[in-house]
mmJSON file of the N, C-alpha and C atoms, coordinates in Angstrom:
{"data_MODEL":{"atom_site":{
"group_PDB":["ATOM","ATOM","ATOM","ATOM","ATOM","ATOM","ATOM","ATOM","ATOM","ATOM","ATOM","ATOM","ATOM","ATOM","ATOM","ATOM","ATOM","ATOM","ATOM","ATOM","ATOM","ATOM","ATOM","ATOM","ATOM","ATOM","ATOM","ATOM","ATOM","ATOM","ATOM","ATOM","ATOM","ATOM","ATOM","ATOM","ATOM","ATOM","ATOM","ATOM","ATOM","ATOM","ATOM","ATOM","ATOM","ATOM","ATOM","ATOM","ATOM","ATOM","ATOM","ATOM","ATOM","ATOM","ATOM","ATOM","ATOM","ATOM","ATOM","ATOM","ATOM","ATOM","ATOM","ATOM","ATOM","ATOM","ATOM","ATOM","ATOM","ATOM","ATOM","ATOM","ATOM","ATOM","ATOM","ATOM","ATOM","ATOM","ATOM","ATOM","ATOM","ATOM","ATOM","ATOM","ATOM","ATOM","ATOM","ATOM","ATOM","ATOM","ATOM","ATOM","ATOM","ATOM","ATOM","ATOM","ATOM","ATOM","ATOM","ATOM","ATOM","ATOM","ATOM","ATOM","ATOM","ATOM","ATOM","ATOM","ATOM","ATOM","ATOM","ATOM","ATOM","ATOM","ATOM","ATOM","ATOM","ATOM","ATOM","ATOM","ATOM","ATOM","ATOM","ATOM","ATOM","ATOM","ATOM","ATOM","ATOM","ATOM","ATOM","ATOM","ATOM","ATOM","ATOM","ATOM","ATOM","ATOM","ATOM","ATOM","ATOM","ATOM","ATOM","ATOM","ATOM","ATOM","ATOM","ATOM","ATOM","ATOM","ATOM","ATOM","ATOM"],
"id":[1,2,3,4,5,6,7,8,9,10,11,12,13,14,15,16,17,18,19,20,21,22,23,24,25,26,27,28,29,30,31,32,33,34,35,36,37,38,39,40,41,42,43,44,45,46,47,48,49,50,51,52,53,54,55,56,57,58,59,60,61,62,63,64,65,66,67,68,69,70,71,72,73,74,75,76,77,78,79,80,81,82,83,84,85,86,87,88,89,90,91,92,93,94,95,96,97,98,99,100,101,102,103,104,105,106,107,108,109,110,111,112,113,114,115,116,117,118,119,120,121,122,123,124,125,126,127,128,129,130,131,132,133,134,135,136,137,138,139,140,141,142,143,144,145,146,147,148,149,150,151,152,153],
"type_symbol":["N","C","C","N","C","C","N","C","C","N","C","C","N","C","C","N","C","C","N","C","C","N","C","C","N","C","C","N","C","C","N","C","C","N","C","C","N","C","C","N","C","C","N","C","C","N","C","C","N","C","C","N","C","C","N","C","C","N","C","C","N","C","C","N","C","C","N","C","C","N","C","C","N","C","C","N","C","C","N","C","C","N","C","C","N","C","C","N","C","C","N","C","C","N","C","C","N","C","C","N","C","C","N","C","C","N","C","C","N","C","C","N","C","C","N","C","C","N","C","C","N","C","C","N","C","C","N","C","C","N","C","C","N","C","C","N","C","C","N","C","C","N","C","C","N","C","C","N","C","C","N","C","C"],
"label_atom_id":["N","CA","C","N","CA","C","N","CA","C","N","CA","C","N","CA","C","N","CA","C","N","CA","C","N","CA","C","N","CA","C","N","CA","C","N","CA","C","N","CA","C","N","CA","C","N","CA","C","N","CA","C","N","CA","C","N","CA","C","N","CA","C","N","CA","C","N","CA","C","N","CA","C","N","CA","C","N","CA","C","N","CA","C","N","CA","C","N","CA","C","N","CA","C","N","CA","C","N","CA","C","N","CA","C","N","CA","C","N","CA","C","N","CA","C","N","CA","C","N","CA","C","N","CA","C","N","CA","C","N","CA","C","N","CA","C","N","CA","C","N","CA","C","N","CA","C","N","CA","C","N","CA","C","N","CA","C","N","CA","C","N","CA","C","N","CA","C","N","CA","C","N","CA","C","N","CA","C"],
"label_alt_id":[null,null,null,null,null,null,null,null,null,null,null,null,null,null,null,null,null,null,null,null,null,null,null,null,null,null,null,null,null,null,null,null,null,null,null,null,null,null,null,null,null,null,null,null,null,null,null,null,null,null,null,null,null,null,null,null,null,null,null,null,null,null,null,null,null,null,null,null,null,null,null,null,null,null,null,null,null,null,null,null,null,null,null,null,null,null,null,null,null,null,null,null,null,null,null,null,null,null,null,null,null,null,null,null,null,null,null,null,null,null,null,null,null,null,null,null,null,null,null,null,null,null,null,null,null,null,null,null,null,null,null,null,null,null,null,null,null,null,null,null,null,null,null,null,null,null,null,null,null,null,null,null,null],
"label_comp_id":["UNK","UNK","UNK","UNK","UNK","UNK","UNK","UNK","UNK","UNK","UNK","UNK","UNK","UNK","UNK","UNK","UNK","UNK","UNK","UNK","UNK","UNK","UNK","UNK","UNK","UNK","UNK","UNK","UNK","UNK","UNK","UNK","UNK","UNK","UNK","UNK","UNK","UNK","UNK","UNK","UNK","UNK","UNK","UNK","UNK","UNK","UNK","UNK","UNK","UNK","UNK","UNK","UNK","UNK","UNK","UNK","UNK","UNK","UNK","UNK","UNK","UNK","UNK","UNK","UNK","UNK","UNK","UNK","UNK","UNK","UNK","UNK","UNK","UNK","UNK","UNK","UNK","UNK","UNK","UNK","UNK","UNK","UNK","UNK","UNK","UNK","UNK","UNK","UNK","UNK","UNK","UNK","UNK","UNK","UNK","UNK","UNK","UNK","UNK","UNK","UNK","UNK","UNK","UNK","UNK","UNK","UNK","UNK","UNK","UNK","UNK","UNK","UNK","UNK","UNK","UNK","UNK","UNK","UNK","UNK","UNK","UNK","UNK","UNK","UNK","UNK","UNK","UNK","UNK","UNK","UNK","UNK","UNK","UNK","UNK","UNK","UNK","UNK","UNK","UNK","UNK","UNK","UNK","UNK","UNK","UNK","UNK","UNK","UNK","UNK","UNK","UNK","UNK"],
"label_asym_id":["A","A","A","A","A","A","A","A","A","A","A","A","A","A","A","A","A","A","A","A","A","A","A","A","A","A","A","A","A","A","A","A","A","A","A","A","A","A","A","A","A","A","A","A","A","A","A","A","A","A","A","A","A","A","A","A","A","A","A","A","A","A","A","A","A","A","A","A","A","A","A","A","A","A","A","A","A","A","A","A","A","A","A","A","A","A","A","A","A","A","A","A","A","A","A","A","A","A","A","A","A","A","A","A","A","A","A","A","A","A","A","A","A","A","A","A","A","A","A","A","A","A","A","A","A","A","A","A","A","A","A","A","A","A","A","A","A","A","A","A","A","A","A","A","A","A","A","A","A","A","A","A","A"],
"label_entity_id":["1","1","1","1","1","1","1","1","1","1","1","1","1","1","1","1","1","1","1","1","1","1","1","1","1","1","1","1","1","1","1","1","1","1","1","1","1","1","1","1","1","1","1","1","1","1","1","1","1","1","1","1","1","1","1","1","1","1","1","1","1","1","1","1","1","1","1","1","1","1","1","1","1","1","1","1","1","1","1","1","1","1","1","1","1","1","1","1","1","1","1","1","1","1","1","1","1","1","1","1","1","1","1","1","1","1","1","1","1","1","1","1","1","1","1","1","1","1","1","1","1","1","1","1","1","1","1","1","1","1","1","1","1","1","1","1","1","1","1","1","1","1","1","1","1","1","1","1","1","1","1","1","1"],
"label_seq_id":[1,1,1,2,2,2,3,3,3,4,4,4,5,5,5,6,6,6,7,7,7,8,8,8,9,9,9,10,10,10,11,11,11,12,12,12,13,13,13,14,14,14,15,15,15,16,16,16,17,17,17,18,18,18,19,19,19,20,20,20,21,21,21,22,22,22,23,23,23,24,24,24,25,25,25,26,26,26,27,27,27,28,28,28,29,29,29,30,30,30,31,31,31,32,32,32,33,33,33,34,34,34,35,35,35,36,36,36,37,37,37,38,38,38,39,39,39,40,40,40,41,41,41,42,42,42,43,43,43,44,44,44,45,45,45,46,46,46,47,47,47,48,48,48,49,49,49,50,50,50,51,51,51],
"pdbx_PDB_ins_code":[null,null,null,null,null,null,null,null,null,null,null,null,null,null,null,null,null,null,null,null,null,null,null,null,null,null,null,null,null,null,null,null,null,null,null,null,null,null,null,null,null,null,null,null,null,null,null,null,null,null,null,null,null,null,null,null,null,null,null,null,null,null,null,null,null,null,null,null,null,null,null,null,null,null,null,null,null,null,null,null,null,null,null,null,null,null,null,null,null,null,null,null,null,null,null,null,null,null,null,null,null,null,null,null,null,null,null,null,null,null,null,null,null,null,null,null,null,null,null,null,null,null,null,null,null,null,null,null,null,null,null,null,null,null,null,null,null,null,null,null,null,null,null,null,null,null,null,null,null,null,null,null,null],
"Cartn_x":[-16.001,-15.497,-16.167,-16.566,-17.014,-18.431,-19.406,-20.2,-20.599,-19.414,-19.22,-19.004,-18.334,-17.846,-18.962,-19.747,-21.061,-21.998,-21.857,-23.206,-22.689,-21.219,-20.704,-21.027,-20.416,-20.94,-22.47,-23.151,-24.411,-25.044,-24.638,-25.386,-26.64,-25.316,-26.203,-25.594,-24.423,-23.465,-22.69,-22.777,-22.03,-21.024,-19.629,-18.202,-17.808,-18.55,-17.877,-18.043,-19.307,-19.811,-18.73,-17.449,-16.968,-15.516,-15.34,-14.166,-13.823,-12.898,-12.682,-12.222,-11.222,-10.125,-9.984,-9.796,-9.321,-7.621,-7.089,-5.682,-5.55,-4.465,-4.299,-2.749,-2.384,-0.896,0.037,0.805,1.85,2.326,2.446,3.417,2.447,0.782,0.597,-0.013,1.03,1.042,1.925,2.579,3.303,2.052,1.617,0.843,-0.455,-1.382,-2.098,-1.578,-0.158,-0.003,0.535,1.059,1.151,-0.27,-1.257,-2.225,-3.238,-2.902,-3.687,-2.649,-0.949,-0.507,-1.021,-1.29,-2.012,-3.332,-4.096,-5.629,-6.317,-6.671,-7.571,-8.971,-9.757,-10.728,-12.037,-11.613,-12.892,-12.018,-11.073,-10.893,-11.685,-12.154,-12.805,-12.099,-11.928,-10.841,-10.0,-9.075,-8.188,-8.117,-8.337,-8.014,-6.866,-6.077,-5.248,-5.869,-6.07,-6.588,-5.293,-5.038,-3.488,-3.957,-3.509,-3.681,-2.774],
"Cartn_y":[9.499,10.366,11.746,12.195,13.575,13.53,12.294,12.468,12.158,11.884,11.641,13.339,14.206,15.088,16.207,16.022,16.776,16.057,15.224,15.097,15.549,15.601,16.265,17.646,18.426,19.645,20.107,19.744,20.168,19.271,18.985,18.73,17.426,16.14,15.171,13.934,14.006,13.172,13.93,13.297,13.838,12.692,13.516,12.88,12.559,13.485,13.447,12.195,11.797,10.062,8.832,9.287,7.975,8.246,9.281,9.607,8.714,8.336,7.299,7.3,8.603,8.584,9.952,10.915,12.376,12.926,13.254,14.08,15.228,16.016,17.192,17.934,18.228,18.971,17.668,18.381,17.715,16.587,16.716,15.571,14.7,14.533,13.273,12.464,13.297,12.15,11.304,10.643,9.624,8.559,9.256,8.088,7.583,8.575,8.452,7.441,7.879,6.404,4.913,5.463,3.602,2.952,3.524,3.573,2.942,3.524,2.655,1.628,1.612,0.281,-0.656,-0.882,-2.182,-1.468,-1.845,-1.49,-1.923,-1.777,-2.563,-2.211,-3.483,-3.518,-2.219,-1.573,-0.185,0.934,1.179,1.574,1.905,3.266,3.666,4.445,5.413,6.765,7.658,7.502,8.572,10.037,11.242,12.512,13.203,13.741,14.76,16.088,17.029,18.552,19.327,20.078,20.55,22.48,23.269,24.312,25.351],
"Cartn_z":[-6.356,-5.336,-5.42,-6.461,-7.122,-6.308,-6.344,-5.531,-4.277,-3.373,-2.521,-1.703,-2.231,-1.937,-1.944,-3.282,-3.011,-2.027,-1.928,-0.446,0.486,1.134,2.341,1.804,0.813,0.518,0.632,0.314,0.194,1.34,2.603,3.935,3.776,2.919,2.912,3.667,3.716,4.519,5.704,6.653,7.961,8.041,7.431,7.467,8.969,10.161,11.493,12.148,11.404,12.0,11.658,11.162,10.784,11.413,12.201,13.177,13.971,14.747,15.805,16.241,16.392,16.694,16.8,17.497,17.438,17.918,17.243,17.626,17.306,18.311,18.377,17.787,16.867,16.86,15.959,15.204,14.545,15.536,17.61,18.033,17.66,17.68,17.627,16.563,15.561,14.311,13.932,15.151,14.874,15.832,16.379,17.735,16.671,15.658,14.501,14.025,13.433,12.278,12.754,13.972,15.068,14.889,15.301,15.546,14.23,12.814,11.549,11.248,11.913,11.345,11.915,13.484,14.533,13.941,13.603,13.096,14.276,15.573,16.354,15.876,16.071,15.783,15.933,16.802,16.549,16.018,15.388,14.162,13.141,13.125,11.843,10.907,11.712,10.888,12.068,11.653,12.552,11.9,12.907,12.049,13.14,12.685,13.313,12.923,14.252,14.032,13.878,12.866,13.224,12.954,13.613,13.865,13.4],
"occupancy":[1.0,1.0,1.0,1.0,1.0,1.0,1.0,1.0,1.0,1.0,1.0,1.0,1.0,1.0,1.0,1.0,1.0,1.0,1.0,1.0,1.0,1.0,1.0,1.0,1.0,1.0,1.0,1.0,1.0,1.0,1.0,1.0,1.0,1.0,1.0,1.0,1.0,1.0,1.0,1.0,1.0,1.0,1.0,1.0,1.0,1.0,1.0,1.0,1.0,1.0,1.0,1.0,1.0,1.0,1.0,1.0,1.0,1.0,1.0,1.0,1.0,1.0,1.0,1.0,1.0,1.0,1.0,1.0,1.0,1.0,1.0,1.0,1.0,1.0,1.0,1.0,1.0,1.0,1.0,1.0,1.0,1.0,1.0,1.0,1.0,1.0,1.0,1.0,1.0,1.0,1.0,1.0,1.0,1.0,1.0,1.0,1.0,1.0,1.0,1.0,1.0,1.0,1.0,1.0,1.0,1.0,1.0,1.0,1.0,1.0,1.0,1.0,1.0,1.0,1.0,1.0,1.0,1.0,1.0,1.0,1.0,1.0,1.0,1.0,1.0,1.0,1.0,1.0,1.0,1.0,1.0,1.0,1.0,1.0,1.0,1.0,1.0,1.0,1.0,1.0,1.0,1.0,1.0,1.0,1.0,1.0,1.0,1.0,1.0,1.0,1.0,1.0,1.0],
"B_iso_or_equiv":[0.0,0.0,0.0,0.0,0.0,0.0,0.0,0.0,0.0,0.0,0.0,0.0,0.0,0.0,0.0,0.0,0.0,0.0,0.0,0.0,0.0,0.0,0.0,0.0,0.0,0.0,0.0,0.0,0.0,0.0,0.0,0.0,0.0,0.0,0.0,0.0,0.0,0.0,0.0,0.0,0.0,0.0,0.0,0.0,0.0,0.0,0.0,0.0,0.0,0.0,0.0,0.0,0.0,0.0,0.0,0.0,0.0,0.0,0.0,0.0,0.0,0.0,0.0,0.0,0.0,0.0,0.0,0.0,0.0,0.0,0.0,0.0,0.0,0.0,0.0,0.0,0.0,0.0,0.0,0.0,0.0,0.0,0.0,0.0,0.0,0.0,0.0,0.0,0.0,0.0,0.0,0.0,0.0,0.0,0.0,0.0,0.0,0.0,0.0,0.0,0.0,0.0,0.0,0.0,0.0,0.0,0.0,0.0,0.0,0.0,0.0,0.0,0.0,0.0,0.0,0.0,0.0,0.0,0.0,0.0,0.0,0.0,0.0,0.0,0.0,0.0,0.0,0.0,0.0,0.0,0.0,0.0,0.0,0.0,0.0,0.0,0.0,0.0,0.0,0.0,0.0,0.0,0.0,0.0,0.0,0.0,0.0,0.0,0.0,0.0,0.0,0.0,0.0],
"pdbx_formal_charge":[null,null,null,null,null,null,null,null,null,null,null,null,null,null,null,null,null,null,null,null,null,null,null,null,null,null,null,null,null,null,null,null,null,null,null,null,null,null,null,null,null,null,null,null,null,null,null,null,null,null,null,null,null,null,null,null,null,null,null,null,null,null,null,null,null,null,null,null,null,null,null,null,null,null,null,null,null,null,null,null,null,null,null,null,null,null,null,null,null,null,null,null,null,null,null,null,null,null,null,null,null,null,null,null,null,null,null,null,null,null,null,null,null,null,null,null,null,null,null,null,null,null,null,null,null,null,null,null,null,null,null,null,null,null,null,null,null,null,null,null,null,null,null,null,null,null,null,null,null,null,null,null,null],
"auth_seq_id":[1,1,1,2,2,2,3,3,3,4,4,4,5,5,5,6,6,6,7,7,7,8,8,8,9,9,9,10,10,10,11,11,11,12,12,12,13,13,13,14,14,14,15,15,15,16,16,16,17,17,17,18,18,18,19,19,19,20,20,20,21,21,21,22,22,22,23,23,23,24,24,24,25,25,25,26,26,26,27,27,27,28,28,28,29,29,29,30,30,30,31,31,31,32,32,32,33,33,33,34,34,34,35,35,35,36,36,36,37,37,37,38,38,38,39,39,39,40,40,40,41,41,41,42,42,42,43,43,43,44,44,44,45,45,45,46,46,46,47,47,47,48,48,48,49,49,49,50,50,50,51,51,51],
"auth_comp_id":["UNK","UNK","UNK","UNK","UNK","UNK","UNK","UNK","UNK","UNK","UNK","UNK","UNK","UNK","UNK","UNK","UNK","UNK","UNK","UNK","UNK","UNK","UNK","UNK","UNK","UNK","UNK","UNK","UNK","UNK","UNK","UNK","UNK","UNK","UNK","UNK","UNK","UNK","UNK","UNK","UNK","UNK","UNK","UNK","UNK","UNK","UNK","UNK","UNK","UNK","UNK","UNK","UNK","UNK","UNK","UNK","UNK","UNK","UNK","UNK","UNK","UNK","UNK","UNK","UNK","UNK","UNK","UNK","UNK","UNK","UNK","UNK","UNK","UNK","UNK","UNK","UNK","UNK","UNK","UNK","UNK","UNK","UNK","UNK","UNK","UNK","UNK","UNK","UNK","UNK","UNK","UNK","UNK","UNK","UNK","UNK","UNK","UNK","UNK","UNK","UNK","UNK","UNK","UNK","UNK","UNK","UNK","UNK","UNK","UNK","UNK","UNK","UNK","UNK","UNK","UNK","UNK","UNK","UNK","UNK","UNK","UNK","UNK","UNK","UNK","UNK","UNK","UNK","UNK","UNK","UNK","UNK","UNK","UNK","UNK","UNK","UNK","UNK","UNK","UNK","UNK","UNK","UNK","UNK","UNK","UNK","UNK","UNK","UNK","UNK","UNK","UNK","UNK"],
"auth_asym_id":["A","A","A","A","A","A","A","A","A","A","A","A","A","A","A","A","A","A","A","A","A","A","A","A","A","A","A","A","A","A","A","A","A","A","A","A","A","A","A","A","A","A","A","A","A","A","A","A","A","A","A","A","A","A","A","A","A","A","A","A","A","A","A","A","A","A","A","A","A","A","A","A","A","A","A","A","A","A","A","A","A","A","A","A","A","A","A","A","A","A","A","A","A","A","A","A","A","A","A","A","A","A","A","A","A","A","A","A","A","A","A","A","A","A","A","A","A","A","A","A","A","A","A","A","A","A","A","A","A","A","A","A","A","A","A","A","A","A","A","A","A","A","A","A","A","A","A","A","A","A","A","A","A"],
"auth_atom_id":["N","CA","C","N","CA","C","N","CA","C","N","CA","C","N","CA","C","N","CA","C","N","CA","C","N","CA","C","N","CA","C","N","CA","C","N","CA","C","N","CA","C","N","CA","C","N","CA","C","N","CA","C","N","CA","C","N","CA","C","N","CA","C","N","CA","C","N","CA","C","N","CA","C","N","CA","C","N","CA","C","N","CA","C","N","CA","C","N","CA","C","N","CA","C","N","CA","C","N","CA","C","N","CA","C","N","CA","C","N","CA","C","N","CA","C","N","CA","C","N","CA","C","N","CA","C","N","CA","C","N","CA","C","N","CA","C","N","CA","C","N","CA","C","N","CA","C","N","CA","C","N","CA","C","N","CA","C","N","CA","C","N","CA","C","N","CA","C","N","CA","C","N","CA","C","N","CA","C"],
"pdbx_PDB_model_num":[1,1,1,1,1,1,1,1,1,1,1,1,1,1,1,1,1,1,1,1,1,1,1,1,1,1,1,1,1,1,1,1,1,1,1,1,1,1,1,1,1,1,1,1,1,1,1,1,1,1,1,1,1,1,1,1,1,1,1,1,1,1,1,1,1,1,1,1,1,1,1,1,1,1,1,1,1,1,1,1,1,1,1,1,1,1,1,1,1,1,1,1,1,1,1,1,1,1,1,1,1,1,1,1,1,1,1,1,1,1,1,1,1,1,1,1,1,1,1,1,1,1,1,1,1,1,1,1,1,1,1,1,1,1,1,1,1,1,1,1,1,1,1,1,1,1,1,1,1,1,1,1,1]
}}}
């Protein structure tokens, strides 16, 4: 994990490529986690942006 974290650090991995999912605000983290329990198939990663 340790070097996983330095390649995102030091601009060798782009974490944004494995997004799939974008949310906005605490309401829609219940719709996020509906969402990894049915896993549909283009499912990569869900992120909630919370502000």
């Amino acid at each position: 994990m340790e070097r996983l974290i330095d390649m995102v650090k030091y601009g060798r991995l782009d974490p944004s490529k494995m997004i799939s999912h974008k949310f906005n605000g605490f309401d829609s983290i219940e719709d996020s986690l509906i969402l990894m329990k049915d896993k549909p198939r283009e499912l990569i990663k869900p992120i909630v942006y919370l502000e």
